[in-house]
N, C-alpha and C positions, 0 to 999 in steps of 0.2 A: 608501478604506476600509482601515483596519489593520486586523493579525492577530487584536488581540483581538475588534472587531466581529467577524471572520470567526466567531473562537470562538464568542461569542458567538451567532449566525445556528446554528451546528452544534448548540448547545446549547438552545435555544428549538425546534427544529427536529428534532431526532430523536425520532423516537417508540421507548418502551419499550414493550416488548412481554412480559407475564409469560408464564412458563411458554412458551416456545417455544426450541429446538426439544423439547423435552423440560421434566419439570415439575422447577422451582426453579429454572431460568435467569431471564435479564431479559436480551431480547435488545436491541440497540440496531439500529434499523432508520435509516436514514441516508439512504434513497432520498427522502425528502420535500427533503433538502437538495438532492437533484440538480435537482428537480421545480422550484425556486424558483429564475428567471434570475439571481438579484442575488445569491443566498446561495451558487449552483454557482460564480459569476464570481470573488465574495470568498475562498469556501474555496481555490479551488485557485490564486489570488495568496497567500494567507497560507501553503498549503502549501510553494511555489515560493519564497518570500522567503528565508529562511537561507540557500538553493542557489542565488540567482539570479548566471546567468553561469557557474556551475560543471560544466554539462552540457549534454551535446546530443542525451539522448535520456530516454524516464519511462520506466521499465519497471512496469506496472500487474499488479497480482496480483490474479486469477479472482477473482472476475467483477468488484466493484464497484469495484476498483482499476483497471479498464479505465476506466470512466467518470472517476475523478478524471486517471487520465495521461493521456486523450486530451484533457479539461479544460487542465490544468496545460502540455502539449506546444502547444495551439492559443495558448496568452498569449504564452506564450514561446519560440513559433519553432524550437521543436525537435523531433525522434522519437518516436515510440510502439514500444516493445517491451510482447510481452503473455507473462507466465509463465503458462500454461498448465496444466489439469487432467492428469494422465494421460491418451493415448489422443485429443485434441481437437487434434493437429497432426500433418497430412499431411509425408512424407519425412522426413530425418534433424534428428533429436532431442537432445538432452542431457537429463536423467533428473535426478534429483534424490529420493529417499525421506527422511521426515520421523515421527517418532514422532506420535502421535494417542494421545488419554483411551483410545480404543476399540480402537487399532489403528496401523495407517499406513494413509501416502498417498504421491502421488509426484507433482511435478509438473515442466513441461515447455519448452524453450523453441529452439526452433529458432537453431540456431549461423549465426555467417558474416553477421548482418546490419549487424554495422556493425563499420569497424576495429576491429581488437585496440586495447587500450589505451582504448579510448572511455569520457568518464563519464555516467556513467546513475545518475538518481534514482530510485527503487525508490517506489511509489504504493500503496496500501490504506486500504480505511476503518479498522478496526478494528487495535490491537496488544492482542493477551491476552496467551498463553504466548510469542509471538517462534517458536515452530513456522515457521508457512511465512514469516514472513520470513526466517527465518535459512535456512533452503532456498533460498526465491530469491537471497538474496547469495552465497548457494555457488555455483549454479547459473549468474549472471550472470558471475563474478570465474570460472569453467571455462570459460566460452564467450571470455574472453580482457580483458573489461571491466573499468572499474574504478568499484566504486558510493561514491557521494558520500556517498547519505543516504538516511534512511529517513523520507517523510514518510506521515502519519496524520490521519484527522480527530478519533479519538477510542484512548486510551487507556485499557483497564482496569485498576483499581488490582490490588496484591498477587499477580497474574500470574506475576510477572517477566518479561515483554518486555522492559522497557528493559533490564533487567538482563543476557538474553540478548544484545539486539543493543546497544546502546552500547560494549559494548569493539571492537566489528567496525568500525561507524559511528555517524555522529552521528547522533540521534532527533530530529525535531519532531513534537508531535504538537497540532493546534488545542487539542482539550480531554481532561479526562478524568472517568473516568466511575466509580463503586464497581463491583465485577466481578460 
């Protein structure tokens, strides 16, 4: 199966969801891809493909970027790192805060788990603003790593994510979507 099948699968397969979490969104819900054996297997081959060989560990960003790196990690033979919420990992930490519409957040990622210098792909459903991605590549490149890429299943237009993370690293993202 190629990437664009993959897209494609991503694209047939997300449900829109209006008005959620608040009214005038359209939220992209993504979990029906994980639900479909053939569409979770392709998406996170098409995500892996630009980076394939270039890493040895995903690091998946809360919560749903868990499910695509431990996908993407089991194809390809390599690690699971999980960046974490605030406050949801026991003993020492590295920290990371990020601007939010409403406010901030902070998220989290337990240091020392794999040599300094190690490369890691960075996993998430969604890129809007590049907000916590661009926190987790901080937060990954402090813990001593070096990240490859930023892969996506879906991109929202006029955001600026890519615009955000592309000068840091290179973006794949399966599809994309109006914001």
């Amino acid at each position: 199966m190629t990437t664009s099948d993959a897209a494609d699968l991503v694209d047939r397969l997300t449900a829109v969801v209006p008005d959620f979490p608040k009214p005038g969104i359209l939220f992209r819900d993504v979990t029906p891809v994980f639900a479909d054996a053939e569409a979770f297997g392709a998406v996170c081959a098409g995500l892996a493909e630009p980076f394939e060989g270039a890493f040895v560990a995903v690091a998946g960003i809360e919560a749903r970027g868990f499910a695509l790196a431990g996908g993407i990690a089991a194809q390809t033979g390599t690690g699971v790192l999980t960046v974490r919420k605030a406050g949801k990992l026991p003993g020492e930490v590295l920290s990371e805060s990020y601007s939010l519409e409403y406010g901030e957040a902070s998220i989290e990622l337990r240091p020392g788990q794999l040599p300094k210098g190690s490369r890691v792909l960075v996993a998430d459903d969604v890129l809007a603003t590049g907000g916590t991605a661009d926190a987790s590549i901080t937060l990954l490149e402090r813990a001593g790593y070096e990240v490859v890429g930023l892969a996506v299943l879906l991109e929202l237009d006029g955001l600026g994510g890519r615009d955000r993370i592309a000068p840091r690293v290179p973006v794949h993202a399966l599809g994309s979507a109006p914001a």
